[in-house]
C-alpha positions as CSV (number, residue, x, y, z in Angstrom):
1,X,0.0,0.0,0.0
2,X,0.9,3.5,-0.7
3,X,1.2,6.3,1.3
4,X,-1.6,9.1,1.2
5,X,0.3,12.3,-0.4
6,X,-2.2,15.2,0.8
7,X,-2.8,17.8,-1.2
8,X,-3.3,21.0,0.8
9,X,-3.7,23.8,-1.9
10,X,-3.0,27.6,-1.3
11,X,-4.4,28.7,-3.9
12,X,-7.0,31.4,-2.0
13,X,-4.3,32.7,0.4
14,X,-1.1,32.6,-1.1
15,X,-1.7,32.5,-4.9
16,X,-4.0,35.5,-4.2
17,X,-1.1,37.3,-3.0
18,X,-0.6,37.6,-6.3
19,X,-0.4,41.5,-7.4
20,X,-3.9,42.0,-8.6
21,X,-5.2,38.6,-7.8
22,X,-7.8,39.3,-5.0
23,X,-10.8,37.7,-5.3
24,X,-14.0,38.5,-4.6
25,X,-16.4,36.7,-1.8
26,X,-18.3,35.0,-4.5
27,X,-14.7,34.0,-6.6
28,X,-13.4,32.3,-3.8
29,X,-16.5,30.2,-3.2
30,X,-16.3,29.7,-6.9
31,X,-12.7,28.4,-6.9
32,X,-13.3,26.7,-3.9
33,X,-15.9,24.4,-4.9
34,X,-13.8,23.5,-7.9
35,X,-11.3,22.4,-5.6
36,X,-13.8,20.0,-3.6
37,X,-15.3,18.6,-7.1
38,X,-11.0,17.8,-7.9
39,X,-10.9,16.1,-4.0
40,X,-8.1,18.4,-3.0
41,X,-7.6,17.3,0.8
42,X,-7.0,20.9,2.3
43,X,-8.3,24.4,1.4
44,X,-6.5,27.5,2.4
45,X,-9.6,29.7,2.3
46,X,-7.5,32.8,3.5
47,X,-6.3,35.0,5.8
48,X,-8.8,35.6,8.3
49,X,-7.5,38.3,9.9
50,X,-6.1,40.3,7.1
51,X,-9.7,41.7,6.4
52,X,-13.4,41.5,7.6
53,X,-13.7,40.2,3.7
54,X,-11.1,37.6,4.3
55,X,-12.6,36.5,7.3
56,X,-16.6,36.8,5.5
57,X,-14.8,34.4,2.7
58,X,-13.2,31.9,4.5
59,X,-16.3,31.4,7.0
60,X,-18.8,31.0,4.1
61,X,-16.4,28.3,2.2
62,X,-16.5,26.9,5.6
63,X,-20.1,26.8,5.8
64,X,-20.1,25.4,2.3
65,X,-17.4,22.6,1.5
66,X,-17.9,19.3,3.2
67,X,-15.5,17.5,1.0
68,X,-12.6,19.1,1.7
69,X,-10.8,20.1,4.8
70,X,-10.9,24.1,5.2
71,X,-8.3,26.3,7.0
72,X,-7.4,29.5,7.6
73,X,-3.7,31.0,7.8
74,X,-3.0,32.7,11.1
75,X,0.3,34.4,12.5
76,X,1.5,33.5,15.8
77,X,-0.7,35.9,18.1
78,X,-3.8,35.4,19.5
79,X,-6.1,38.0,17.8
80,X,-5.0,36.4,14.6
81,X,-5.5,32.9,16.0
82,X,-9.0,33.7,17.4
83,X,-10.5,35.0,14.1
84,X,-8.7,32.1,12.5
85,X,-11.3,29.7,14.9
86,X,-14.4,31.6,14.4
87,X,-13.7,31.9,10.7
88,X,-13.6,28.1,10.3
89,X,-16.2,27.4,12.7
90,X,-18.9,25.8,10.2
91,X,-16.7,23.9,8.7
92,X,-17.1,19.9,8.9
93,X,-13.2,19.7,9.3
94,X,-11.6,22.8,10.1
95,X,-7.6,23.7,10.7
96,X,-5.6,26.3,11.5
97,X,-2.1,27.2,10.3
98,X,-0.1,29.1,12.1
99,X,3.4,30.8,11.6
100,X,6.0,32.7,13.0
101,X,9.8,33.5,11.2
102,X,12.7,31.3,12.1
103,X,15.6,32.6,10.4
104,X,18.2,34.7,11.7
105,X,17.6,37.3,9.5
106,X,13.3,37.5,9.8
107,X,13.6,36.9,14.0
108,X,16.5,40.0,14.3
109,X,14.9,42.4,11.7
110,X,11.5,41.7,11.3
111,X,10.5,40.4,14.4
112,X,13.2,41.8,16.8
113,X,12.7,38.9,18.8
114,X,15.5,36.4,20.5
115,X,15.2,32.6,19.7
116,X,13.7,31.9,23.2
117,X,11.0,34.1,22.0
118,X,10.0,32.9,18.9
119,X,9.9,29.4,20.7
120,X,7.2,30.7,23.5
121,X,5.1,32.4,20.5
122,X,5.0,29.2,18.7
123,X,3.7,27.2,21.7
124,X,1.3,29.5,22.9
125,X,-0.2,30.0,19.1
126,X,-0.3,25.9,18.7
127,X,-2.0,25.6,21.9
128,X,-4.5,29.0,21.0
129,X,-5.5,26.6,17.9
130,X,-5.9,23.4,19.8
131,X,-9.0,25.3,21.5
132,X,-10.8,25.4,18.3
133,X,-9.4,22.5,16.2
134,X,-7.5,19.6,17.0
135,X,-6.3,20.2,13.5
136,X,-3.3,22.2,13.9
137,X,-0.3,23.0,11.1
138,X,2.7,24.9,12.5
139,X,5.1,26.6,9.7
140,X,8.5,27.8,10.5
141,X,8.3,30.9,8.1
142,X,11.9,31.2,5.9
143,X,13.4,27.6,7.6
144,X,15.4,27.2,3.8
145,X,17.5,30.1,5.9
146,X,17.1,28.7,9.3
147,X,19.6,27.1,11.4
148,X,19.1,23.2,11.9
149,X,19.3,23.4,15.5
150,X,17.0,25.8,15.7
151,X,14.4,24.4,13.4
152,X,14.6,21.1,15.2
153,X,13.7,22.7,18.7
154,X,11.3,24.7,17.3
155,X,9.4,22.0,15.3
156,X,9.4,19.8,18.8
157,X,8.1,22.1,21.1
158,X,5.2,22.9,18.5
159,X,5.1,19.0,18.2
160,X,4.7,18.8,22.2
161,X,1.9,21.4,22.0
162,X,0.0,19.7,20.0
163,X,0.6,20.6,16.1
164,X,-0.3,17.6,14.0
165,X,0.9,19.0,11.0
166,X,4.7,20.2,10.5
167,X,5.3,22.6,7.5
168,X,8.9,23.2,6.3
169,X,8.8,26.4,4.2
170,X,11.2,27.6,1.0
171,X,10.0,31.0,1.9
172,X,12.1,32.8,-0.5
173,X,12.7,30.3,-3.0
174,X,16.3,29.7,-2.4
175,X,16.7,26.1,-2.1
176,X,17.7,22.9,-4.6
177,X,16.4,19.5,-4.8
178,X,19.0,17.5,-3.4
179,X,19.8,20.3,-0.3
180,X,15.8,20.4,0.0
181,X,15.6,16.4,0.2
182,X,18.2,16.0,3.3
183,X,16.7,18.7,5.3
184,X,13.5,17.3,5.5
185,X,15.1,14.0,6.2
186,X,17.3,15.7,9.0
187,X,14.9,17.0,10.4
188,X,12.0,14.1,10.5
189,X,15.1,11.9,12.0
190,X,15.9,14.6,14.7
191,X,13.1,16.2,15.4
192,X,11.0,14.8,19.0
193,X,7.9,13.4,17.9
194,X,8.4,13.5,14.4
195,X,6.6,10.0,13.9
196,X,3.5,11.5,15.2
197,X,3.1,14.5,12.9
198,X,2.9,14.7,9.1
199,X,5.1,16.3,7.8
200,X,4.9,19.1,5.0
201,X,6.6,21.2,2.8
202,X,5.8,24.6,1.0
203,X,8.1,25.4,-1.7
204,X,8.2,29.1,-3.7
205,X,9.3,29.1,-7.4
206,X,12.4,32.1,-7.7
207,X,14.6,29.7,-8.8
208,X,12.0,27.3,-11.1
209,X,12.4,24.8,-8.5
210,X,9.2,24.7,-6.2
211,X,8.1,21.6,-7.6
212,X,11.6,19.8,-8.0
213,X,12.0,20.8,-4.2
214,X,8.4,19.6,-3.5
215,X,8.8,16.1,-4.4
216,X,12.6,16.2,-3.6
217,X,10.6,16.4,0.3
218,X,8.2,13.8,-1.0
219,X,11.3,11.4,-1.9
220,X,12.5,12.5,1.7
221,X,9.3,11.6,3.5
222,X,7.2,14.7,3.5
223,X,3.3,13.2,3.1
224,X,1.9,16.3,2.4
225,X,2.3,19.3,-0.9
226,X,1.6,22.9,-0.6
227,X,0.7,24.0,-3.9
228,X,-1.8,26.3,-5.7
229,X,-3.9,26.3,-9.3
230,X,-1.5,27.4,-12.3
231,X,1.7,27.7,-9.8
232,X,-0.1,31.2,-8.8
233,X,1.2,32.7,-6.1
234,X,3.2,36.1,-5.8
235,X,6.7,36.7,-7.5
236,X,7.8,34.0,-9.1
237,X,5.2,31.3,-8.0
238,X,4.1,28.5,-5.6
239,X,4.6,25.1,-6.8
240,X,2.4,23.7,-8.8
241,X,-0.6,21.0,-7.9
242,X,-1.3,19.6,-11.5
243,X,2.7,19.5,-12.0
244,X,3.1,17.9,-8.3
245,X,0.2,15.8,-8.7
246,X,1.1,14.4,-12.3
247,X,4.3,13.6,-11.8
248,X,3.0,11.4,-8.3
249,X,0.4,10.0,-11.0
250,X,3.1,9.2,-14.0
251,X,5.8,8.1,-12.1
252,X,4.4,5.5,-9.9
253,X,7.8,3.8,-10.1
254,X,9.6,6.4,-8.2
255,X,7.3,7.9,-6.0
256,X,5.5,6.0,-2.8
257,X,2.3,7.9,-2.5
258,X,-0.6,8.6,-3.9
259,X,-3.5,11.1,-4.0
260,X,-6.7,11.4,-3.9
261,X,-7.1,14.3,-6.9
262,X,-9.6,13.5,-9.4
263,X,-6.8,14.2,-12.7
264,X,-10.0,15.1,-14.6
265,X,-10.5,18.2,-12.7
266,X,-7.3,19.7,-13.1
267,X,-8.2,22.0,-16.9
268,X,-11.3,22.9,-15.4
269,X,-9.6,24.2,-12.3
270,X,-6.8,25.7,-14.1
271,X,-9.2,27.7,-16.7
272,X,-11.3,28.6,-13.9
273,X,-8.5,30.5,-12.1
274,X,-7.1,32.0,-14.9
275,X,-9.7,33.2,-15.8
276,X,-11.3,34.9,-12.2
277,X,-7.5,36.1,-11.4
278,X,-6.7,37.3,-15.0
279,X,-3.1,35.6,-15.1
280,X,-2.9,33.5,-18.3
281,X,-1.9,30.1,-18.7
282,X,1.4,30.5,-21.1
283,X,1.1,28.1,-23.8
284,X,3.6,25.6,-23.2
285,X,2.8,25.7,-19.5
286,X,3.4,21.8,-18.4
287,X,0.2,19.6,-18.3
288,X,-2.3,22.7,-18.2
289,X,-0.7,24.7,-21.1
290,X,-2.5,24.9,-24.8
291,X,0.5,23.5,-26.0
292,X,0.9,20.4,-23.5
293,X,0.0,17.5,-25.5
294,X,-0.1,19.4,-29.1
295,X,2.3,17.8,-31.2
296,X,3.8,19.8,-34.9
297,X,6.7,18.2,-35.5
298,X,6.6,15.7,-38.4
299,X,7.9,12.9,-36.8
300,X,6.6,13.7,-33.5
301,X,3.1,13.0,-35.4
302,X,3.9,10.2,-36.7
303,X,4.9,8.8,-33.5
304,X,1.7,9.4,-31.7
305,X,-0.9,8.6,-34.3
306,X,1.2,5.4,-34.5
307,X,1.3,4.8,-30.9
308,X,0.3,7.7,-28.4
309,X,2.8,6.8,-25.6
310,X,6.1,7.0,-28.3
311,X,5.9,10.9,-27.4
312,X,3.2,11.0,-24.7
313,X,3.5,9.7,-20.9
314,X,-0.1,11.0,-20.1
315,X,-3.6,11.2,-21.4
316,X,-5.0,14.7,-22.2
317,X,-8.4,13.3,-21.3
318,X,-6.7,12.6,-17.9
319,X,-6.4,16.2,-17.2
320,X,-9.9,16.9,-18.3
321,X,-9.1,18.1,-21.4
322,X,-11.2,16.6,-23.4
323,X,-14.3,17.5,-21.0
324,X,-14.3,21.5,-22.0
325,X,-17.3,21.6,-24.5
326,X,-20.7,22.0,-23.5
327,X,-23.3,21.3,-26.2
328,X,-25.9,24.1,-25.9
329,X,-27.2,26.1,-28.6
330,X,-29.8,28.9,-28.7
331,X,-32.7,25.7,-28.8
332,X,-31.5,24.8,-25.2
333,X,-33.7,25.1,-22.6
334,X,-33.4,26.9,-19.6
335,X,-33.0,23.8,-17.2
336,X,-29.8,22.3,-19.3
337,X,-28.7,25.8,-18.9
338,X,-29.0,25.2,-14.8
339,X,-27.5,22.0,-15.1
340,X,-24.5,22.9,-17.2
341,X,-23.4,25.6,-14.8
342,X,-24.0,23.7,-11.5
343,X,-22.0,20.8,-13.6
344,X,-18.9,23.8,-13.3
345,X,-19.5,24.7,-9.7
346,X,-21.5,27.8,-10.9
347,X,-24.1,28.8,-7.9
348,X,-26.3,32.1,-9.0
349,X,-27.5,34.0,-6.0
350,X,-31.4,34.1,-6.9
351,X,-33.4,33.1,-9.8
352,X,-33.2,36.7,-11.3
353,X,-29.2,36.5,-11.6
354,X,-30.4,33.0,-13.3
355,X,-32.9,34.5,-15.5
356,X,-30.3,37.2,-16.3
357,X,-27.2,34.9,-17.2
358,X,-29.4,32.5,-19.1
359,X,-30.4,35.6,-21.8
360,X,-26.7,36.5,-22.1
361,X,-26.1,32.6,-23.3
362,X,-28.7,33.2,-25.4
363,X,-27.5,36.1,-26.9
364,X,-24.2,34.9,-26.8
365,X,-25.6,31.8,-29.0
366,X,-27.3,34.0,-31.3
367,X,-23.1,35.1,-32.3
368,X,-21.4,31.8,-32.0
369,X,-22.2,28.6,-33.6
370,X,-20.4,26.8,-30.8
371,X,-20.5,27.2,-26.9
372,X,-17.9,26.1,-24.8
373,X,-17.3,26.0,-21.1
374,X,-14.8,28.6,-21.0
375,X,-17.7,30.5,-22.8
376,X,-19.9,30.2,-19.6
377,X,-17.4,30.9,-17.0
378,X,-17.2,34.5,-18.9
379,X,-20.0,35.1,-19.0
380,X,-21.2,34.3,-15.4
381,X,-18.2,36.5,-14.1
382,X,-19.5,39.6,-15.8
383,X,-19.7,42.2,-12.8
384,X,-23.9,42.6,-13.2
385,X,-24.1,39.2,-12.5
386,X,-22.4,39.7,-9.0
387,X,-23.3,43.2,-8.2
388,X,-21.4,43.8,-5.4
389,X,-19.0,46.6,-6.1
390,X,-20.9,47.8,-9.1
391,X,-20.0,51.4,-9.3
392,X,-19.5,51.7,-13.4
393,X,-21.4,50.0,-15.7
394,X,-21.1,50.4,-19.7
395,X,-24.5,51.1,-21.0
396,X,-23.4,52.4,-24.7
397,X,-19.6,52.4,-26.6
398,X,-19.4,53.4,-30.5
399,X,-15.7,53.7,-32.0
400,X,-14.5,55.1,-35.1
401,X,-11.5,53.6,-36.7
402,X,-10.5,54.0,-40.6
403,X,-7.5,54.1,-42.8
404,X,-5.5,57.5,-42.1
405,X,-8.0,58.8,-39.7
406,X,-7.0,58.7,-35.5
407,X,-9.7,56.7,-33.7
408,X,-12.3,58.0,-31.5
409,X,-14.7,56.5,-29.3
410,X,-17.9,57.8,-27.1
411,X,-19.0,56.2,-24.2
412,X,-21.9,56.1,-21.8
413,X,-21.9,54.9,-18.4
414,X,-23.9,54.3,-15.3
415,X,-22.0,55.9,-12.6
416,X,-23.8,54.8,-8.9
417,X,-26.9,54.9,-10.7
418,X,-26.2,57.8,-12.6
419,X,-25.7,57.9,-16.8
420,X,-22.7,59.8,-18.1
421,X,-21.2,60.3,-21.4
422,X,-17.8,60.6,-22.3
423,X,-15.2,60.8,-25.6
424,X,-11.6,60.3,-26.2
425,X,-9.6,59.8,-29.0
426,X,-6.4,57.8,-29.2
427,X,-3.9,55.8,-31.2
428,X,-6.4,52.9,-31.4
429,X,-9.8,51.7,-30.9
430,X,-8.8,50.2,-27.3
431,X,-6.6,53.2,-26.4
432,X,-9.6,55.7,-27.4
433,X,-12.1,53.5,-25.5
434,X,-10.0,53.5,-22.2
435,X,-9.1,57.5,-22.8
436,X,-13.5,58.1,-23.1
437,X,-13.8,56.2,-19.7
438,X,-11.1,58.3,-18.2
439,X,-12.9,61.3,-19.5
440,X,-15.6,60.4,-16.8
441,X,-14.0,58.1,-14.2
442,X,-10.8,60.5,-13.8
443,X,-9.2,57.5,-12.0
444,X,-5.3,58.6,-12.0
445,X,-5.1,54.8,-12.1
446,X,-1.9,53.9,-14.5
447,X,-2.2,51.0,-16.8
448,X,0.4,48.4,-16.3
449,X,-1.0,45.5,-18.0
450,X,-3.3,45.2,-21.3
451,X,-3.5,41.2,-22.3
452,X,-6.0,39.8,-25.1
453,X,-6.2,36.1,-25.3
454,X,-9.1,33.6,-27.2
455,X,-11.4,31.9,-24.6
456,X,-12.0,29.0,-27.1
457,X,-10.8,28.5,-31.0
458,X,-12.7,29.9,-34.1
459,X,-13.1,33.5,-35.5
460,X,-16.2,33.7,-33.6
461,X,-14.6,33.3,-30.6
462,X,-15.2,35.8,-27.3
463,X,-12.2,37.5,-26.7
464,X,-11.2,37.6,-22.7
465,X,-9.2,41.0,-21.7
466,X,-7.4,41.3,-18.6
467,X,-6.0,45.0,-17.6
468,X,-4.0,45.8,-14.4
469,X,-4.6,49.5,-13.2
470,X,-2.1,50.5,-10.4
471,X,-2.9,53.4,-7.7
472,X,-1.2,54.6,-4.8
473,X,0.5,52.0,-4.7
474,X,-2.4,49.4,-5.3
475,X,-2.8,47.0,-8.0
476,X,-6.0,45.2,-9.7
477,X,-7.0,42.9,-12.4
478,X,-10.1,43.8,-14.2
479,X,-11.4,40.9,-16.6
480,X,-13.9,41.1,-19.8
481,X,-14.9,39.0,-22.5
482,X,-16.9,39.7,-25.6
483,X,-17.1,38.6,-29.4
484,X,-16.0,42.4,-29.4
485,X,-12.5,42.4,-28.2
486,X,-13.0,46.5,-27.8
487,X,-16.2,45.9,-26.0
488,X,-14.4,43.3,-23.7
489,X,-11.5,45.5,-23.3
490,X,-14.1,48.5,-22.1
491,X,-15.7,46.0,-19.6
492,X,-11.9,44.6,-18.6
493,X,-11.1,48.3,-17.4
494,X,-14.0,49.0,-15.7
495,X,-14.1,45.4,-13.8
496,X,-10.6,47.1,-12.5
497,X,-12.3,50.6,-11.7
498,X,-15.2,49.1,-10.2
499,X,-12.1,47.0,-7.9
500,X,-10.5,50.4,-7.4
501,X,-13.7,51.8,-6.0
502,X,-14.0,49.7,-3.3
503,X,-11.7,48.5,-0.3
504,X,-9.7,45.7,-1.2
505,X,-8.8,43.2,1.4
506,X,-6.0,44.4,3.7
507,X,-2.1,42.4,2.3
508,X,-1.1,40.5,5.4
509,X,2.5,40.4,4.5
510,X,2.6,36.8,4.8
511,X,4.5,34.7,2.9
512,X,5.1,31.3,4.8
């Protein structure tokens, strides 16, 4: 028999760290009931004390997910620790993860605390979570620049408090495989009470090593992955679960564990996050990429329609990608509409959000002959399908663009209720779109990011926009899609404006 390898995926907390990747209340459930549906063991929901819209998030995913363990990320202080237990109160298996720095550097100029100190905090915060769970994961923040020693005392007086889980963090990315490997077996063979614990590791990507390092751990005894959709997370990445998971799956020969992950799950997943977060997939992204099992050379071609497995070691039906298109047309009816989107982990508030999504599919039929699942996912995430935060609203665009002539656009817009109109001219449709909005928003938001990618293939297909405004220092996504790429790009910046209007959840700083 094979060990269990849990899966404990970050993707809420720390891929959301990402700049512009916060999610809305209704996002998050969205993502999160994707991850039950692929069986993940563990759902970081969030920080619950980093925001009252942190803590509202992780306390409905708790109140929703049965599946699927869900936790909450808490530092090593009791406020934090407190709303970390309340947050994760409905949940049918709730845990709490708790941190505090270990490294010289993080305990002398981030924490300006001695060892000794760091020590007591860890106790007292394991045994803070032990009165609301009995499901406790201790993290020694930055331990790839932590001293041995110190890691194993720290790890066995948490162990002695009560932690069941035991999280060895490459904070900063720093490590390699084989250096990675021999910690974690140091410290499982030093550490008091490391038989009773199961031991974890979390593994940042700066050096394009998270998941070597990963399953180095695994290889080293580590029984359970930290990982996150699409390898999100901020900088250069977390490691990623289909990568982590895939190679577990393909290379049974090496690896002594298995998972629970339901493979077919893992497109879905990663098209779902894309798309809510607005970070594309690059194409030849491993196992979730466009370009993962497409094959153009000649005798690459050859090879697989010969005999798949002379150039591919996994199914792409495996991955779920051969489960992405939905056959509905404008005949569908309105229940197989229902069906299809509770089929995606789609949940519409009321029956008039329903009423209301179900005439943009079939509008959006009446342009394309095909609809795919991608298709819906837009079109659900529109912003007047979750109105929360719906300050602008485009209610009219028309743009001029010829031959020799500079483009111009007019806009209208519902502003709180209010219609305003607006022009702007520029050095293209887009440009002159975004420069009519500004003419009534006045945002002194800088653009940093303008992306256009195909949801599906075909001419007909919707066009999904992702911009990035930055502000005083603070950075959204906004996301559109349309058969119109300039009417998707007009909804893409005011999705960001309408994100900009509004508090955002407060940036812990954490990083384990």
């Amino acid at each position: 028999m094979k060990d269990h390898l849990v899966i404990f995926d970050t993707t809420l907390r720390d891929g959301e760290q990402s700049p512009g990747a916060s999610m809305t209340k209704e996002e998050k459930l969205r993502v999160a009931r994707q991850l039950e549906r692929m069986q993940v063991d563990v759902i970081e929901a969030g920080f619950a004390a980093a925001s009252p819209g942190d803590f509202d998030a992780i306390q409905s995913i708790a109140r929703t997910v049965k599946g699927s363990t869900v936790c909450s990320l808490a530092r090593s202080n009791e406020n934090d620790i407190r709303r970390a237990g309340q947050a994760i109160a409905p949940a049918a298996r709730g845990r709490i993860h708790t941190f505090i720095a270990t490294s010289p550097i993080h305990m002398e100029k981030k924490l300006r605390m001695t060892p000794d100190q760091v020590v007591e905090a860890a106790v007292q915060a394991v045994r803070w979570a032990r009165e609301y769970t009995d499901d406790v994961e201790f993290s020694a923040e930055d331990a790839v620049r932590s001293e041995v020693d110190f890691l194993c005392r720290v790890f066995g007086a948490a162990i002695e408090a009560g932690a069941t889980t035991i999280n060895v963090p490459d904070t900063v990315g720093y490590s390699v495989p084989s250096v990675w490997g021999e910690l974690l077996r140091t410290l499982i063979e030093r550490v008091p009470g490391a038989d009773k614990v199961v031991w974890s590791t979390h593994c940042h990507n700066d050096l394009g090593m998270a998941v070597a390092n990963s399953l180095s751990a695994v290889l080293a005894g580590a029984r359970q992955v930290e990982c996150t959709i699409n390898g999100l997370g901020e900088r250069a990445g977390n490691a990623s679960l289909e990568e982590v998971v895939m190679a577990v799956r393909t290379r049974a020969d090496v690896f002594p564990v298995q998972t629970r992950i339901d493979t077919t799950q893992i497109v879905p997943a990663s098209k779902l996050v894309s798309q809510i977060t607005g970070y594309p997939v690059q194409p030849n992204k491993a196992v979730v990429g466009a370009n993962a099992f497409a094959h153009e050379s000649g005798i690459h071609q050859d090879g697989v329609l010969k005999h798949r497995e002379t150039y591919e070691i996994m199914r792409a039906e495996d991955v779920g990608w051969a489960q992405n298109k939905l056959v509905l047309g404008k005949h569908s009816g309105r229940n197989a509409f229902k069906s299809r989107l509770s089929a995606l982990g789609i949940v519409l508030e009321s029956e008039e959000y329903l009423n209301l999504a179900f005439a943009r599919f079939k509008n959006l039929a009446d342009k394309k002959h095909e609809i795919f699942d991608e298709d819906l996912q837009a079109l659900v995430s529109d912003e007047d399908l979750t109105p929360d935060g719906e300050y602008y609203k485009l209610a009219y665009s028309r743009v001029c663009s010829e031959t020799g002539e500079t483009p111009a656009a007019e806009v209208t817009l519902n502003v709180d209720g209010a219609e305003r109109k607006g022009s702007g001219i520029g050095s293209g449709p887009v440009d002159a779109t975004f420069k009519a909005i500004e003419s009534i928003a006045a945002s002194g938001a800088q653009l940093l990011l303008y992306s256009v990618n195909a949801i599906t293939t075909g001419t007909d297909a919707q066009g999904e926009v992702t911009v990035r405004l930055e502000r005083a220092g603070r950075i959204v996504n906004g996301n559109g899609a349309d058969t119109d790429i300039v009417i998707a790009s007009a909804k893409a910046y005011l999705n960001a404006l309408n994100k900009l209007q509004f508090p955002d959840r407060v940036d812990p700083q954490a990083d384990v």
